[in-house]
C-alpha positions in Angstrom: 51.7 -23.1 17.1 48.6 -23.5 15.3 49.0 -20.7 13.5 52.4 -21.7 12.2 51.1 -25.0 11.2 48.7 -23.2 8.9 51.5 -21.5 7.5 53.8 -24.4 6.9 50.8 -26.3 4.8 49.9 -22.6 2.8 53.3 -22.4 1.7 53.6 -26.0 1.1 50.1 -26.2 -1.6 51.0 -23.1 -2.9 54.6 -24.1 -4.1 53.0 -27.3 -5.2 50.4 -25.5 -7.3 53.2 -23.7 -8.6 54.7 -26.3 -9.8 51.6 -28.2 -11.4 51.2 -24.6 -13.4 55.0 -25.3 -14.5 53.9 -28.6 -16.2 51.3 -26.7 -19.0 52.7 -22.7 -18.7 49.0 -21.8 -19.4 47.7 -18.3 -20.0 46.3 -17.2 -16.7 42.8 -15.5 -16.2 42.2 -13.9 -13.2 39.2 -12.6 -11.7 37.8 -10.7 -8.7 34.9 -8.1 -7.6 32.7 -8.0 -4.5 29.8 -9.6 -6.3 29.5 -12.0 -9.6 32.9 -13.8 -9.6 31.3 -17.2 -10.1 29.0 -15.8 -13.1 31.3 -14.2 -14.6 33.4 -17.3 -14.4 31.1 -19.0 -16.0 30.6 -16.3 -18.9 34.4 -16.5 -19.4 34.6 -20.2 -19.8 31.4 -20.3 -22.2 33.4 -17.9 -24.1 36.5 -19.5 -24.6 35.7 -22.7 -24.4 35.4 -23.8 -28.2 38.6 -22.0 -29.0 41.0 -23.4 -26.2 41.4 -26.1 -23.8 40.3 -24.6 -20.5 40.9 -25.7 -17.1 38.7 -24.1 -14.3 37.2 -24.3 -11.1 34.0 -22.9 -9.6 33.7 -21.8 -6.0 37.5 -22.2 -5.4 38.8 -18.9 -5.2 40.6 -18.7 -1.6 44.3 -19.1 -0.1 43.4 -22.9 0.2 41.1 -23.6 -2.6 42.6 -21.5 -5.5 46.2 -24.1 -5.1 44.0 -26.8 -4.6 41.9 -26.5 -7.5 45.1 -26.3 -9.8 46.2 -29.2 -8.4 43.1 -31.2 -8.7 42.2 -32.1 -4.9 38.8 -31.5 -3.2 38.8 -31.2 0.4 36.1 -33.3 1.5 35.3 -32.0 5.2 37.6 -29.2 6.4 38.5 -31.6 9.4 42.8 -32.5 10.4 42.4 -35.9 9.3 41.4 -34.3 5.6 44.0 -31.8 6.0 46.4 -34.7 6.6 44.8 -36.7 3.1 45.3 -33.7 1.3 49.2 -33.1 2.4 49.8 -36.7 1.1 47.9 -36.4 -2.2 49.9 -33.3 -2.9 53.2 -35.3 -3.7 51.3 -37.6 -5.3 48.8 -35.3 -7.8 52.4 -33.5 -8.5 53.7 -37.1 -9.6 50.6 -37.9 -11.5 48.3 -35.0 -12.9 49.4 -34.2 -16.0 46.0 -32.6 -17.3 47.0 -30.7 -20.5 45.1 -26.9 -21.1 46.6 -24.1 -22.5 43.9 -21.3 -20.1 43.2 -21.8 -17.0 40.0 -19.4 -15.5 40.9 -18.4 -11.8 38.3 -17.2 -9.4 40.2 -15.1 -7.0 38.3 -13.8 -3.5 39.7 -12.1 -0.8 38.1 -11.7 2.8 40.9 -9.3 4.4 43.5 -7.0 3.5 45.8 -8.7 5.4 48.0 -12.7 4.2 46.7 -15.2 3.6 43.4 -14.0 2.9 44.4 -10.5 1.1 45.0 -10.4 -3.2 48.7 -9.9 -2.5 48.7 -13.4 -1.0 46.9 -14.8 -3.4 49.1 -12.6 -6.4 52.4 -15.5 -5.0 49.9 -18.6 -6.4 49.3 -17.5 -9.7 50.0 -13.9 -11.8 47.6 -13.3 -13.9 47.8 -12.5 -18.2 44.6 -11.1 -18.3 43.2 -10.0 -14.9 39.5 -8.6 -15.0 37.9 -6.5 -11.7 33.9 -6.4 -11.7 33.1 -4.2 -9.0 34.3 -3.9 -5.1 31.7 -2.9 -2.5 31.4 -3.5 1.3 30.6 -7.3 1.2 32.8 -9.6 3.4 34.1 -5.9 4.6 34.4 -6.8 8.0 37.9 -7.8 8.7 38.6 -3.8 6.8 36.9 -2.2 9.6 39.9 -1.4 11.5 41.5 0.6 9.0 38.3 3.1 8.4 38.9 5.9 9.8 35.8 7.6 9.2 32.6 7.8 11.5 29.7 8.9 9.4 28.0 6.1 7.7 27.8 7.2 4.3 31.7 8.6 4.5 32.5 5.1 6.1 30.5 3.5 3.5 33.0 5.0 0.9 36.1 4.7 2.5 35.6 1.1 3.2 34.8 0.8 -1.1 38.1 2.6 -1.9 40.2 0.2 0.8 38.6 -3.0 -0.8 38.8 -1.5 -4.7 42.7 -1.1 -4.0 43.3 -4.5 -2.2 41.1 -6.7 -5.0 42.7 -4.0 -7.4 46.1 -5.6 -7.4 44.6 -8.0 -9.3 44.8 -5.3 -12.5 47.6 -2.8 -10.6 50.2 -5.5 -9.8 50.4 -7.8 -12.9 52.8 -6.7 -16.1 53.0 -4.8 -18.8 52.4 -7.3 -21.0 49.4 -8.4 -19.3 45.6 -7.2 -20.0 43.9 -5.7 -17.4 39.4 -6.0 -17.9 38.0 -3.1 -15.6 34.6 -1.8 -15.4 35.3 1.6 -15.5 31.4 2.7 -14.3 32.7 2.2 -10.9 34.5 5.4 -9.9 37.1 3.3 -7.1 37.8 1.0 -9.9 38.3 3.7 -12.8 40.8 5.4 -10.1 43.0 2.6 -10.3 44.0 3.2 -13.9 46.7 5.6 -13.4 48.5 2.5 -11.6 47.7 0.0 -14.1 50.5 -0.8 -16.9 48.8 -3.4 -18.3 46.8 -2.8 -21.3 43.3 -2.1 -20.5 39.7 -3.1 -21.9 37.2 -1.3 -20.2 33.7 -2.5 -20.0 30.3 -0.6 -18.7 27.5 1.3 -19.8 29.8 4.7 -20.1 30.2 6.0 -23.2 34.0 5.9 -23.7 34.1 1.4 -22.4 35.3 -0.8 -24.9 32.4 -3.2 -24.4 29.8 -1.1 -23.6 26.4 -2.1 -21.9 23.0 -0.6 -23.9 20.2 -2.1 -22.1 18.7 -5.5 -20.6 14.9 -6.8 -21.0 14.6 -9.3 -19.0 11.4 -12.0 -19.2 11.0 -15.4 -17.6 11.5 -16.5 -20.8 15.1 -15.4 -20.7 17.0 -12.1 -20.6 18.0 -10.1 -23.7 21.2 -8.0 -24.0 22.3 -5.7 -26.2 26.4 -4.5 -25.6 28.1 -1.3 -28.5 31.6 -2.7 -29.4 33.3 -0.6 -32.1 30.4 1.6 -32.8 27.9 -1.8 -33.4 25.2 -2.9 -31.5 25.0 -6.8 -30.6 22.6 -8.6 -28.4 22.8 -11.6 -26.2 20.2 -13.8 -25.3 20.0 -15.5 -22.7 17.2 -18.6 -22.3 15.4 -19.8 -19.3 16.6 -17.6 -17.0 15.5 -13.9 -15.3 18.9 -12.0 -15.3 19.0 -8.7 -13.7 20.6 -5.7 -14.9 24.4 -6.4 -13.3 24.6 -9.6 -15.2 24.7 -6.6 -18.4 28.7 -6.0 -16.4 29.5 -10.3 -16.2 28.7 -10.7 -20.3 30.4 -7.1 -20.8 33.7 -8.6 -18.8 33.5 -11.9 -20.4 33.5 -10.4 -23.9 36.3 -8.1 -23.0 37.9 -11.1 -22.0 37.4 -12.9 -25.7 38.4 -9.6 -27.1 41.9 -10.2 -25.6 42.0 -13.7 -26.8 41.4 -12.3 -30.6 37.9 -14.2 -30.3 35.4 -12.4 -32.6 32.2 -10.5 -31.0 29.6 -12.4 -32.7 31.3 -15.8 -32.1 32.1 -14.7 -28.1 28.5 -14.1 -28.1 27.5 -17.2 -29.9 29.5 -19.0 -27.6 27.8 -17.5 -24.1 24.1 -18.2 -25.6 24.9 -21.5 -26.3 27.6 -22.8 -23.3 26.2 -20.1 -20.2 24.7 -21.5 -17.2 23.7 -20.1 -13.8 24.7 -22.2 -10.8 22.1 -23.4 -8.5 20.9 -20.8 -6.2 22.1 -17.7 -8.4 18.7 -16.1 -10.3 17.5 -19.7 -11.1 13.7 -19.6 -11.9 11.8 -22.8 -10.4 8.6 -24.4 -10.6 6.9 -23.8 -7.6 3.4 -25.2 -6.1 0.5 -24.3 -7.1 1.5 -22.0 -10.2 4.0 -20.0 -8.1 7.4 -19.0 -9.7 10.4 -19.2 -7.4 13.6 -17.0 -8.6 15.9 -18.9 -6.5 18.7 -16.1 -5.4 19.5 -18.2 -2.3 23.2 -18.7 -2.4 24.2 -15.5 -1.4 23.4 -12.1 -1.0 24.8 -8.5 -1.3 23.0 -4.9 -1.5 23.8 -3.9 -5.3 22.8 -7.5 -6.7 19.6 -7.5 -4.2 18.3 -4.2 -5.3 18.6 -4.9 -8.6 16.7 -8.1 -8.3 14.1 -6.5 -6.4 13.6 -3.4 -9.2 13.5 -6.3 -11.5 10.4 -8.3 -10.4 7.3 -6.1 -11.6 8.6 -6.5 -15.3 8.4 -10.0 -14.9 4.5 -9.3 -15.1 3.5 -11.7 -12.3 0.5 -11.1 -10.1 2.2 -10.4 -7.4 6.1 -9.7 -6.1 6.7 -11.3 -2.9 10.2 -11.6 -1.3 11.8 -13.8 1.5 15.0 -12.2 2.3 17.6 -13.1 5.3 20.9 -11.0 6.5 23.5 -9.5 4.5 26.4 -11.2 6.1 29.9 -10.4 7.4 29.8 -6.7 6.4 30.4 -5.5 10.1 29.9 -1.6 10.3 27.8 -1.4 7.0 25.0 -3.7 8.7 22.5 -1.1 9.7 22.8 1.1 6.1 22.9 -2.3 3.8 19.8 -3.8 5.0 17.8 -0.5 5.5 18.9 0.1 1.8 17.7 -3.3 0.8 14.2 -3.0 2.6 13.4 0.6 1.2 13.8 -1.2 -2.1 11.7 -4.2 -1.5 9.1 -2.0 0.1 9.3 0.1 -3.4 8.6 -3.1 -5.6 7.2 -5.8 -3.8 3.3 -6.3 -2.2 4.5 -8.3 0.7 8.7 -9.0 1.9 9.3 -11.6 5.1 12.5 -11.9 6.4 14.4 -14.3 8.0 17.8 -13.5 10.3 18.8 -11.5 13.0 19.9 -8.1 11.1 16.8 -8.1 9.1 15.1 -8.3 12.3 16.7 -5.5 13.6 17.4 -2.8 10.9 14.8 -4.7 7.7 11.9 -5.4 9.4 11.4 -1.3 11.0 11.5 -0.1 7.7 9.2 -2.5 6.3 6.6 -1.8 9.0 7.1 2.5 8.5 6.2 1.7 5.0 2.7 -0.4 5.7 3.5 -3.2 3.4 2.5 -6.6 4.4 5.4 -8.3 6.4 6.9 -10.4 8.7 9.7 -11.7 10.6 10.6 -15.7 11.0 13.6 -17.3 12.9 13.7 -20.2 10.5 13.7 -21.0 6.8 11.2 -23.6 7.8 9.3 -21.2 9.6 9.0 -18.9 6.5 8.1 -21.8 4.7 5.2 -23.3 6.6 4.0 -19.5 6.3 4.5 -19.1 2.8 2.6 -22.2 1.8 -0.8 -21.0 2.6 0.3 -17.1 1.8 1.4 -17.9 -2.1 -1.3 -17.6 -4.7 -1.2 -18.5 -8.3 0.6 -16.1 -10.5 2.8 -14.9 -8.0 6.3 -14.4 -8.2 9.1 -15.1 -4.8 12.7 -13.9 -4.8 14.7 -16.3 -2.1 18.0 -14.2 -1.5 20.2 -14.6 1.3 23.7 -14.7 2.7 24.5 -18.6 3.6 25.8 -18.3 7.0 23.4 -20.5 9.3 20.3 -19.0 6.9 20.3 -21.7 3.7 17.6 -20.2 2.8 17.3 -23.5 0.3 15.7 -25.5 2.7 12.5 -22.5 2.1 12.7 -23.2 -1.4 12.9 -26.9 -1.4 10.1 -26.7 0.7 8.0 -24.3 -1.6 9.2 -25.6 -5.0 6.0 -27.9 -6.8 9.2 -30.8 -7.3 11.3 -31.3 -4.5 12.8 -34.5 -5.9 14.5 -32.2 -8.3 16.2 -30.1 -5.3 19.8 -31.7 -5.7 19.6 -30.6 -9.2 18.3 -27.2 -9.1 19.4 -25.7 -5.4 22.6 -24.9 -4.0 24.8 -26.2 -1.5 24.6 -30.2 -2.0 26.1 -32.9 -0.4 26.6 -34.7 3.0 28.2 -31.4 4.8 25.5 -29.3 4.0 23.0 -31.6 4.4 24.3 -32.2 7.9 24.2 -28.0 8.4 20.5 -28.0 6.8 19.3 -30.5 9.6 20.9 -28.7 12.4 18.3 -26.0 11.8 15.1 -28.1 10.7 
């Protein structure tokens, strides 16, 4: 029964987003990867949004949030009687919203292969114009396990890739002709879905042959410097105040692929992204912390790719020392043991001393840390890292805070740790009066 509830109101927002998309007929920008959907949301947006009247939501990318960002409605706490608020405000945003835009930026993530939670699902919402795939990876890859056939991790590793590539791929495979389909064709799973693609396509990556291609990044905690070849000419980006690592090179390359398709010139794209970019709150966002430590705040969430690369990142940031507090890699079911060994090795390779919060850093981080005889330790709380880390941090030392959310908000460390806590609703994820109430429950 409850199941066909859910059903009933799915098909019921979804019609009604429909609709509300009726009113304007905007061009449609869709976008999807395992990793970097919200930043490379943001790139898009900074680089369109002189030229056209956008419309976009952050963080609002599933079979419930994508309808009811086009219609305008926030959900305020996931319970029936907001369920039941938002059923009636339906009718009534249909009879009243008459935002006018002309592009509207879609964040589209899947968590299954399977409706409503699969890119087919989400494919009857909207249809993208331009539709732009960033990468696929085993992140969230748990509800694919039961179609992997293989046993071997490494073999299992890549079949679960190829099964997630082809189900986010729709994004690019399923829409028209007339469409434009942004892939980053570095990614071998991604460059095989070309042959199924009849949209035209703008490649991005650091291959030779991509249509935005990626040169190299320097990155400073100044800000981050990137250089990207478009018709045989080198331009570079610059981006202020914050310490981006090397796969943000792949969420400017798809964003300027992106203006390419909207006849937006390079240099004014670019222009664009220096001046309008931002990083949400708990994605590579460098803090004050006390007594002259620097906090890169990674907090919100966490996957291997985007890990490692923050951890190779650190010693060029010339700080004293590299120290990391890392918790689990969520929801990637199989993959746990090889994802979290793979980020350890790494932090061991870069960092003078990792701690580690969460049960599968426990478990498969913390052995690999302690074979490699670097200083580190294991804490069942973000507070408890904290407290530690409060006495451990010297002056001129650098912390990455990375994490997967789920009952880790690893935030609570940094608001702890950060030289103005006052600023915390500002400058660290997840606010408000839900996940404050979440926060508590582990303090």
């Amino acid at each position: 029964m409850k199941q066909k509830i859910t059903w009933i109101f799915l098909t019921y927002i979804r019609l009604a987003a429909k609709l509300q998309l009726l009113k304007n007929r905007p061009t449609i920008v869709g976008l999807t990867g395992s990793a970097g959907k919200t930043s490379t949301q943001h790139a898009v947006v900074a680089a369109l949004l002189p030229e056209f009247k956008l419309k976009y939501s952050f963080n609002a990318n599933s079979e419930t949030g994508l309808p009811l960002s086009i219609l305008g409605i926030k959900p305020h706490d996931f319970s029936i009687k907001d369920w039941l608020r938002i059923a009636v405000l339906t009718i009534w945003k249909l009879l009243t919203n008459w935002e006018r835009y002309n592009v509207l930026v879609a964040e589209m993530g899947i968590d299954s292969p399977l409706p409503p939670k699969n890119m087919a699902y989400l494919l009857t919402i909207l249809k993208p114009n331009i539709g732009i795939m960033l990468n696929a990876a085993p992140m969230h890859s748990e509800p694919f396990d039961f179609l992997v056939t293989e046993t071997d991790p490494v073999k299992r590793r890549a079949q679960l890739t190829r099964l997630i590539a082809e189900e986010k791929g729709r994004i690019v495979t399923e829409i028209p002709s007339t469409a434009t389909a942004v892939v980053n064709t570095d990614q071998k799973e991604l460059a095989d879905l070309l042959p199924n693609v009849s949209a035209q396509v703008v490649s991005f990556g650091e291959n030779k042959d991509a249509a935005i291609r990626i040169i190299s990044s320097i990155p400073s905690l100044k800000g981050t410097e990137f250089v990207f070849e478009v018709s045989e000419k080198e331009h570079p980006l610059f981006i202020k105040d914050y310490a981006l690592a090397e796969h943000y090179g792949y969420t400017f390359a798809a964003a300027l692929a992106t203006a390419v398709a909207f006849d937006v010139p390079i240099k004014k794209a670019i222009r664009n992204i220096e001046t309008h970019f931002t990083v949400e709150p708990g994605r590579s966002t460098l803090i004050e912390g006390k007594n002259g430590v620097t906090i890169l705040d990674s907090s919100y969430n966490s996957s291997t790719k985007p890990t490692v690369e923050m951890l190779e990142m650190l010693p060029k940031l010339g700080a004293k020392r590299c120290i990391a507090l890392l918790g689990d890699i969520r929801e990637i079911g199989s993959m746990a043991e090889i994802e979290h060994t793979t980020v350890a090795e790494a932090a061991a390779r870069h960092c003078q001393a990792v701690f580690l919060v969460g049960p599968q850093m426990k478990q498969y981080g913390l052995p690999v840390l302690e074979r490699k005889n670097i200083q580190t330790q294991w804490f069942a709380t973000a507070v408890e890292a904290a407290d530690f880390l409060e006495t451990f941090l010297q002056q001129g030392d650098i912390l990455l805070v990375k994490s997967s959310q789920n009952t880790l908000l690893l935030e609570i460390a940094v608001e702890q740790l950060m030289s103005h806590p006052e600023l915390a609703e500002e400058l660290l994820c997840r606010r408000g009066e839900y996940w404050n109430m979440r926060r508590k429950k582990l303090m």
